[in-house]
C-alpha positions in Angstrom: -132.0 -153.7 -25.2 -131.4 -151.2 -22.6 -134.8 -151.5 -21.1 -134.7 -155.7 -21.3 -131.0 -155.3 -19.5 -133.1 -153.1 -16.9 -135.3 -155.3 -16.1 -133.2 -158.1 -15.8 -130.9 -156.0 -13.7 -133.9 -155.7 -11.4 -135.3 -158.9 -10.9 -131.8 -160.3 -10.2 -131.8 -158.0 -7.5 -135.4 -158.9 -6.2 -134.1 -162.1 -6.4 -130.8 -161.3 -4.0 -132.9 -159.5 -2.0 -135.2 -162.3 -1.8 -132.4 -164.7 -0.8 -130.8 -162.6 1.7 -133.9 -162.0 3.8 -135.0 -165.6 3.5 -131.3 -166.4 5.1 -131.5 -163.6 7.4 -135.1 -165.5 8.7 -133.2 -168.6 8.8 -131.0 -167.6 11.3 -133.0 -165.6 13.1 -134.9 -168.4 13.5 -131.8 -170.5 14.1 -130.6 -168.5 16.7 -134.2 -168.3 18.2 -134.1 -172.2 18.5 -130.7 -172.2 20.0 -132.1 -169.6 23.0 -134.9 -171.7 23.5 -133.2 -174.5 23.9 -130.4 -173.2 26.5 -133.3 -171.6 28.3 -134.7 -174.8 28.8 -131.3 -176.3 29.7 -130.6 -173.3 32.2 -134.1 -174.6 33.9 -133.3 -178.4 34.0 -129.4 -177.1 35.7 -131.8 -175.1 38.2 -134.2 -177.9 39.0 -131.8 -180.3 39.4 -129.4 -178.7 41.4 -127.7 -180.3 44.3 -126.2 -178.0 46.5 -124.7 -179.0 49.9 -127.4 -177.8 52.0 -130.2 -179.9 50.5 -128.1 -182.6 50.0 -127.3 -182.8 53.5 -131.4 -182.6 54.0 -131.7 -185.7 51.6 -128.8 -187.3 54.1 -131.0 -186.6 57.4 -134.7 -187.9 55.4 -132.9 -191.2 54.8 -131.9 -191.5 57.9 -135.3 -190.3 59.8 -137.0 -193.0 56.8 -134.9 -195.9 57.9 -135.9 -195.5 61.5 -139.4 -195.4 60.5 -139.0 -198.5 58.6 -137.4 -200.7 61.3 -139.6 -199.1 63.8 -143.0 -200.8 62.2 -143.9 -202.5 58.6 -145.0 -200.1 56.6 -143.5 -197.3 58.6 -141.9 -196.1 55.7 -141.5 -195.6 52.3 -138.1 -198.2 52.8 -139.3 -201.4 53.6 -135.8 -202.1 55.4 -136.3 -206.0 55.3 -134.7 -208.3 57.7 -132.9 -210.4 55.9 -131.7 -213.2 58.4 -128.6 -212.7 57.8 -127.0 -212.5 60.9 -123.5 -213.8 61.0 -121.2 -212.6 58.0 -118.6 -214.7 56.3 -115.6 -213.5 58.1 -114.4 -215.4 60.8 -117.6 -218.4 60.1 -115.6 -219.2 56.5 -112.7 -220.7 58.7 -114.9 -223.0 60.2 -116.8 -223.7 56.9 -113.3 -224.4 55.4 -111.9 -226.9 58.2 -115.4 -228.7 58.0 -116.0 -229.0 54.8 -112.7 -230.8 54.0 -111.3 -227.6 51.5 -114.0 -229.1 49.2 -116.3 -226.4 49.4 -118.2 -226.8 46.3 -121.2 -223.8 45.7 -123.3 -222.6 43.3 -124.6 -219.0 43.2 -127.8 -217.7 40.9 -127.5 -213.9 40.5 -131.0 -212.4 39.0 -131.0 -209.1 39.2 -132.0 -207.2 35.6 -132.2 -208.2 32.4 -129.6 -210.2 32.9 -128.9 -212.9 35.2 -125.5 -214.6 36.1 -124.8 -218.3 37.2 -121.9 -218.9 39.0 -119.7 -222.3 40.6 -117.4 -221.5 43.3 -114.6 -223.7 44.8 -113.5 -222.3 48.5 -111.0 -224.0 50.4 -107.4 -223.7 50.8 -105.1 -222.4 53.8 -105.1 -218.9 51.9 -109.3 -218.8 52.2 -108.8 -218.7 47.9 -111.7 -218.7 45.7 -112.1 -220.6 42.9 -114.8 -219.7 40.4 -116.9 -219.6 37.2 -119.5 -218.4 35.6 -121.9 -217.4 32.7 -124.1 -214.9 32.0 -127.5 -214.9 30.5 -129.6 -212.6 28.8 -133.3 -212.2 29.5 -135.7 -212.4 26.7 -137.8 -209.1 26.8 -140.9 -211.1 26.5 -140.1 -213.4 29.6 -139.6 -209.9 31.8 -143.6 -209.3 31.2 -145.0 -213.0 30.8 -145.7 -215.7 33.7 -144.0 -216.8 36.9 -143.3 -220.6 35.6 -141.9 -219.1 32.2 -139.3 -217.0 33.7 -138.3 -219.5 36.1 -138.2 -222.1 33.5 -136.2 -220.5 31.4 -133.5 -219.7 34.4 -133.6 -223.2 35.7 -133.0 -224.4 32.0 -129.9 -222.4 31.9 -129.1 -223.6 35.4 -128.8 -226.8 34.3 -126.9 -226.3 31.3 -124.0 -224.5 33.4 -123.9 -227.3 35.9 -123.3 -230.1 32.7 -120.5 -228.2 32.0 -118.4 -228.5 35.3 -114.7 -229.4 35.4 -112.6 -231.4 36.8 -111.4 -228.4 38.5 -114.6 -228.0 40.8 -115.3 -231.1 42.9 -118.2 -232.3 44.4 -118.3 -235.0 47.2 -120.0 -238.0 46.3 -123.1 -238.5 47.8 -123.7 -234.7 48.4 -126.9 -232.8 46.7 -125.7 -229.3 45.2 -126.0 -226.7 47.2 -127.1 -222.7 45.7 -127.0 -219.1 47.2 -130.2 -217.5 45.4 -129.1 -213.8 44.8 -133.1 -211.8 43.6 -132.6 -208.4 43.7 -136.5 -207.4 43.8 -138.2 -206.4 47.1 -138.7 -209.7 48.9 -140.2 -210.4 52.4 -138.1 -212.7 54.0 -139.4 -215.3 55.4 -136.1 -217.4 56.7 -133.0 -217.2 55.1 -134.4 -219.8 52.3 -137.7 -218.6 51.8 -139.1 -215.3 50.7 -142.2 -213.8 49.1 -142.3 -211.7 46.4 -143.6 -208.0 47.5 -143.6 -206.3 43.8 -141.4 -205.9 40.7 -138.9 -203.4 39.4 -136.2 -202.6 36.9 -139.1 -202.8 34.2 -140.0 -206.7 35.2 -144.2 -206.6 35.7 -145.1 -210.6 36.4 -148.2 -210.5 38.1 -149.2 -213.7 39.1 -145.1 -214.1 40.8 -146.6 -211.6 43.4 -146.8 -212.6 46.9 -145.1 -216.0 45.7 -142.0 -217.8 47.5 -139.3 -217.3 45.1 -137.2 -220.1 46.4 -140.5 -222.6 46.0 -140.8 -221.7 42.3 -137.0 -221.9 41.3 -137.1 -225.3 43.5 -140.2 -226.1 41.3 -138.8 -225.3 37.8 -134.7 -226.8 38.7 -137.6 -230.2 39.5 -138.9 -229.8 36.1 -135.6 -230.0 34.0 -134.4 -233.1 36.3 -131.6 -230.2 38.3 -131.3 -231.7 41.6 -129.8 -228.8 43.8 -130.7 -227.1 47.0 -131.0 -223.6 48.0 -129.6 -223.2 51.0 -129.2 -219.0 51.2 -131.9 -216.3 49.4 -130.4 -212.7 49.5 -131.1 -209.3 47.5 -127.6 -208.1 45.6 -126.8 -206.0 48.4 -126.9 -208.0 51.2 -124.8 -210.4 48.6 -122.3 -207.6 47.9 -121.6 -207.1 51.9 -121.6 -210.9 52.8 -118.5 -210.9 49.9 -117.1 -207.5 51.0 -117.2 -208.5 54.5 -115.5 -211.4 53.9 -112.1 -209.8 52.2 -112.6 -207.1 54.0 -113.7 -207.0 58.0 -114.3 -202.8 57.7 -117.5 -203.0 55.1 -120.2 -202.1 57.2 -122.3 -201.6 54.2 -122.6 -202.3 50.3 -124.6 -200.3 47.7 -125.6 -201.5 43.7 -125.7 -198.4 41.1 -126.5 -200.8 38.2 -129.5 -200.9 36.1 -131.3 -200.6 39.6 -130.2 -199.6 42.8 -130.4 -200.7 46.4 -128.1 -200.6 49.6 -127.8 -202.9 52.6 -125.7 -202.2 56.4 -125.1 -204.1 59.4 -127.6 -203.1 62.0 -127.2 -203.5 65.8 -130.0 -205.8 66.4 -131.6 -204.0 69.5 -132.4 -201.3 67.1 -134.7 -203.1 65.3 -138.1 -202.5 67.1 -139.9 -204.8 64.6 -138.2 -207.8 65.1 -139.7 -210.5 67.1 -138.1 -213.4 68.3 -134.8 -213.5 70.0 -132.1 -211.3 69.1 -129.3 -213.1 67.5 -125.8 -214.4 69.0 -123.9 -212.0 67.0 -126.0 -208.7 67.6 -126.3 -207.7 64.3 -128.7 -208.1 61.8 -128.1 -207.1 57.8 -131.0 -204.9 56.7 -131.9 -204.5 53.0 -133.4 -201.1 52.8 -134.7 -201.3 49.7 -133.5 -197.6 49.0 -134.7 -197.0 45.4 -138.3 -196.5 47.3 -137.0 -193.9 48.9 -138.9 -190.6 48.2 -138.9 -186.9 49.7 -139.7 -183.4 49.6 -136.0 -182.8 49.7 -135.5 -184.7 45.9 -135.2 -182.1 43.3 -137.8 -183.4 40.7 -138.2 -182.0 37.6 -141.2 -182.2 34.7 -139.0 -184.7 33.1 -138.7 -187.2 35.9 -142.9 -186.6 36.8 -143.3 -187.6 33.0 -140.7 -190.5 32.9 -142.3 -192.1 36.6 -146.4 -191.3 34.9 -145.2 -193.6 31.7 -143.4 -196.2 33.9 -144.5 -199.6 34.8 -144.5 -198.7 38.6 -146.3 -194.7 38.9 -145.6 -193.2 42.3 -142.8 -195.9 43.2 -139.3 -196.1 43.4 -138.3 -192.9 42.9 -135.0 -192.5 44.2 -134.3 -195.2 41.8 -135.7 -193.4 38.9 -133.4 -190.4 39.8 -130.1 -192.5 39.8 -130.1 -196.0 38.5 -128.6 -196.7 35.0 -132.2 -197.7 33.6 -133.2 -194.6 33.9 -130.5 -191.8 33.3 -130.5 -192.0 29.7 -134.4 -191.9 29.3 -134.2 -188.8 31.5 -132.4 -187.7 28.4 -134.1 -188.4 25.6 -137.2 -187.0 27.3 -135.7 -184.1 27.8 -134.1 -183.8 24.4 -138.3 -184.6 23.3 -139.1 -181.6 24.8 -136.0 -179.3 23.1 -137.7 -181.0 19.2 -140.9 -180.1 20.5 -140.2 -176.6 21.8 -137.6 -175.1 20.2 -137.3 -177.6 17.0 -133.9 -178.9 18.7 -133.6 -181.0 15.4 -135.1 -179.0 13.2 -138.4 -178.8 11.8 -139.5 -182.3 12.3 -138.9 -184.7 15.2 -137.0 -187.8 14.9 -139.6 -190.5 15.2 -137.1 -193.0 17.2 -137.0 -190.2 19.7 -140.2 -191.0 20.4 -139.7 -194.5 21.1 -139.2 -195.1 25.6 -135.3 -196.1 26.6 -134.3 -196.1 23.1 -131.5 -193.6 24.5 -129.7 -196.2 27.3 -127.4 -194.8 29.9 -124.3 -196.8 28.4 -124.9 -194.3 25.5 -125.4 -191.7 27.6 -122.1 -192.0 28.9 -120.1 -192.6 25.8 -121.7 -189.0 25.0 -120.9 -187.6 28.5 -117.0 -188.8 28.2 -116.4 -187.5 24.5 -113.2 -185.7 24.5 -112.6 -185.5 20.6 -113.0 -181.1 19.5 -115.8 -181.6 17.3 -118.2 -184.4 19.3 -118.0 -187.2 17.0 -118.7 -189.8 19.6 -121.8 -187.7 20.3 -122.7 -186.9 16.2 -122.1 -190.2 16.1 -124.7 -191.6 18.8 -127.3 -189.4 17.7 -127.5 -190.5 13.8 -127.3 -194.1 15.0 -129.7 -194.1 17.4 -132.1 -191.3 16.9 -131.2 -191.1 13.2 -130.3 -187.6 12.8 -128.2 -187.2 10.0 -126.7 -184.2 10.4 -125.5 -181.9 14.3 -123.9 -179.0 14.5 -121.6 -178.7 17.1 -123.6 -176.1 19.1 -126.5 -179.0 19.1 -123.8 -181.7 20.5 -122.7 -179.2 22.9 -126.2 -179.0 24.4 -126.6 -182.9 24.6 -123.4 -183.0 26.6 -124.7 -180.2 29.1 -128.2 -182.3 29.4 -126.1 -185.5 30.4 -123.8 -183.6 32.8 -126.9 -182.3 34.2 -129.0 -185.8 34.8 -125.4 -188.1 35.6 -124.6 -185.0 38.1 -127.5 -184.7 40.0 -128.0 -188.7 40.2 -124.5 -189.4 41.3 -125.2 -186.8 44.1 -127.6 -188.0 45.3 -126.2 -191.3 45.7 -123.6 -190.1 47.7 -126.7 -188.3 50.3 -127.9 -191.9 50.6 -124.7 -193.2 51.6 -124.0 -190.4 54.3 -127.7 -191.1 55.4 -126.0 -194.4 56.6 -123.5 -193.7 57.9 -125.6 -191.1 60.0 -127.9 -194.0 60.9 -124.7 -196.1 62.0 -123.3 -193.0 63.8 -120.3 -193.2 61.6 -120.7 -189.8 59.9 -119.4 -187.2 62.5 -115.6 -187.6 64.5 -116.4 -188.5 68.0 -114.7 -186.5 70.8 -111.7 -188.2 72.2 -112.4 -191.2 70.2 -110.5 -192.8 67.0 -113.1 -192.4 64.0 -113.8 -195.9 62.9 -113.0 -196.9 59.3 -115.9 -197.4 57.0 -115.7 -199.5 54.3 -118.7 -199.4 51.4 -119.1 -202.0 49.0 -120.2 -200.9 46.0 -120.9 -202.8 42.6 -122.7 -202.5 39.5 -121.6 -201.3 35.7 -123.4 -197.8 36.5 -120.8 -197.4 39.2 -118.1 -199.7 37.2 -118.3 -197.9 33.8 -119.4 -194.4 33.8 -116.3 -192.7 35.0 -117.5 -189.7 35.4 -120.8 -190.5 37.7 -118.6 -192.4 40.1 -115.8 -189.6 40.7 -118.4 -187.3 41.2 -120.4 -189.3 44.0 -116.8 -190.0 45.2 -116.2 -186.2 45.3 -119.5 -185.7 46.7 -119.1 -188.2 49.8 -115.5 -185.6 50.9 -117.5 -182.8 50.1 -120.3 -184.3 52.5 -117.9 -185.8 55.3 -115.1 -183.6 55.5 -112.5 -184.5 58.0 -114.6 -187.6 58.5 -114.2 -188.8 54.5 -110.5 -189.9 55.6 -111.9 -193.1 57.1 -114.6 -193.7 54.8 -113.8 -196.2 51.7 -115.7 -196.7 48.9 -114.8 -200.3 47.4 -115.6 -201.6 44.2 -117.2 -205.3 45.1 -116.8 -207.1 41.3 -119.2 -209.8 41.1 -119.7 -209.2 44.7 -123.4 -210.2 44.8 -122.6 -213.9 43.5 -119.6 -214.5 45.6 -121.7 -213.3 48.5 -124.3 -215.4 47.7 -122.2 -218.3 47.6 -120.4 -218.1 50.6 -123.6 -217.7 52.8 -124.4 -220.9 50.6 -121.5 -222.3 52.2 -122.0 -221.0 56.2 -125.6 -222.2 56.1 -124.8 -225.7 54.2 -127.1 -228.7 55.4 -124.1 -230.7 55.4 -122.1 -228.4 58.4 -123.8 -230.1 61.1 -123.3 -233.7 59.8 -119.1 -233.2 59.7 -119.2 -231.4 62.4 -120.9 -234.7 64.4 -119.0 -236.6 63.0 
């Protein structure tokens, strides 16, 4: 019995021993994968940093770029399109107003992402008020990647169904033919301020045979198909709709910028700085340029492995850039590559990968943020995200910690940079420096989209960024939130180029 009690004695302690090295490997191995994993975070905070001094050499590329691009087409990487645009809603509205009886009625088409608005709009009234409504619609996935007449089909289809349902509270005149401000936030050459051709895609649309077509012609054509009799009077990008409504509340905008799904920024130009435009120059003096900024691209950009992998698996290699460093399409896939790389390399998740990691954009930016702006002690909002998006049952809290860091990192470094751009207007407009013995003019920026709208903490950093930037200057620079700007916009240029302005007036 002794010898039996032995025995046993000694294989329960093999056994304890066995136990207690296995868990000693465990977290050594655990705490191998955790210092993998912040050494590959410390190298992403180090890549993508943003100090003052390159940011300020980001400023000065955009503004060398932009004088490239109005020097000569395809001086530059920004196309800086004229957008004949050269008289603004404020001040012309009056007029439009007083001719148009204060029965102003306009209709405004805002395509833009995978979503697209349609909008009515009733101006008129001593107080220059705005009446409006609208819907919005969401793109099939299918339709963003299938033919020219399908998409346009489909949008004139929903056209029409938004103009059966008008009220008694919009009025048309009788006799009159509707009238619509085209807002198609894709590169566009501009051909007049009713026609355009389609230069290429972005924001994950890839239509081939829409290239080099006039937008305008086909909407025309498919509104003709579903019996929509309506004009369009005005094509604009979002921007250049964003400032013609920001201008019009607001006589300081000299410029408007979308941080949405894409990104893009348009300023008033003095037209005898446009060495590419032929023709006359324009009464006013000014021209609106859409630069076309997401195509921005420079040594200055602080690129990592992750953004040289996200732009290689991207329906556009080697284009738009810029965007891909700060629009809300891509933040959050920034993040999920990144987080790839962590399951791959230091078995983030363990010892398999979650297969919906794998899958492109699964990880949107709206997600993104909800992670970012969890508050709670333990993460929950970010536990939460990643078992009902990746599927990962279980994180530790040192594991949500690290996620948080990776999306303080990407939101950071985008909402930076955003801010460079805008200086690198105002330095183009000589608006970023105080002028001796001169009253710094105020600057007013228009900005809209739900990357600026809803991620808190991307916008109060690129807000932070622009006084860090400016300085004493920063006191007379504005940023302005511009809801729905883009629509309004296009509808009041709708309404100042209106086929029926000349005809009152004469009469």
């Amino acid at each position: 019995m002794g010898k039996v009690a032995v025995a046993a004695t000694v294989v329960c302690t093999a056994a304890v021993c066995a136990a207690a090295v296995l868990l000693v490997r465990r977290r050594m191995r655990s705490s191998g994968k955790w210092a993998v994993a912040e050494a590959i975070l410390r190298e992403l905070e180090e890549k993508c940093a943003t100090p003052t001094a390159k940011l300020r050499r980001v400023a000065d590329a955009m503004m060398v770029e932009m004088h490239a691009g109005l020097a000569i087409e395809g001086g530059s990487k920004l196309k800086m399109l004229i957008s004949y645009v050269d008289n603004l809603p404020t001040g012309v509205m009056v007029k439009v107003f007083e001719v148009l009886n204060e029965k102003g009625l306009f209709y405004a088409l805002d395509l833009g992402g995978t979503n697209f608005r349609v909008m009515r709009v009733q101006l008129g009234g001593k107080d220059n008020a705005i009446k409006q409504e609208f819907d919005e619609v969401s793109i099939p996935p299918q339709l963003m990647t299938s033919s020219c007449n399908e998409l346009f089909d489909f949008i004139a289809e929903a056209l029409a169904k938004f103009v059966a349902t008008e009220g008694d509270d919009f009025h048309l005149p009788p006799g009159r033919q509707r009238e619509l401000g085209f807002t198609f936030s894709f590169p566009v050459r501009q051909l007049s301020l009713a026609s355009g051709t389609l230069i290429n895609w972005t924001k994950g649309f890839l239509i081939e045979d829409a290239i080099g077509l006039d937008v305008v012609g086909e909407l025309t054509k498919a509104m003709e198909r579903v019996g929509l009799d309506m004009r369009v009077t005005a094509l604009v990008n979002d921007t250049v709709g964003t400032l013609a409504g920001g201008r019009y509340s607001n006589a300081d905008v000299v410029a408007a910028v979308i941080l949405g799904t894409g990104t893009n920024a348009a300023y008033v130009e003095r037209a005898h700085a446009i060495p590419k435009w032929q023709g006359l120059l324009p009464k006013s003096g000014e021209m609106v340029i859409n630069m076309e900024w997401g195509n921005f691209r420079s040594s200055h950009l602080p690129l990592t492995v992750y953004d040289y992998t996200l732009d290689a698996e991207s329906l556009n290699p080697g284009d738009q850039i810029f965007e891909k460093l700060i629009s809300g399409m891509y933040l959050g896939e920034i993040v999920r590559i990144v987080l790839c790389t962590m399951a791959e390399k230091a078995s983030f998740f363990g010892d398999t990968i979650p297969p919906k990691l794998s899958i492109p954009f699964i990880l949107r930016t709206p997600d993104m943020s909800a992670m970012h702006h969890d508050t709670s002690p333990d993460l929950k909002v970010v536990g939460r995200k990643l078992k009902d998006i990746l599927e990962v049952p279980n994180s530790c809290l040192t594991m949500r910690k690290i996620v948080v860091a990776i999306c303080d990192i990407v939101a950071t470094r985008g909402a930076r940079l955003s801010a460079a751009g805008i200086v690198g207007i105002l330095t183009k407009l000589e608006r970023d420096a105080p002028k001796e013995g001169e009253k710094q003019q105020r600057s007013v920026i228009a900005l809209d989209g739900g990357l600026f709208e809803h991620y808190t903490k991307f916008r109060e950093c690129m807000k932070a960024t622009l006084d860090e930037l400016l300085g004493e200057v920063s006191n007379s620079v504005v940023i302005e939130h511009s809801n729905d700007g883009s629509g309004i916009g296009a509808a009041l240029l709708a309404a100042s180029h209106s086929q029926y302005l000349e005809v009152e007036e004469e009469s």
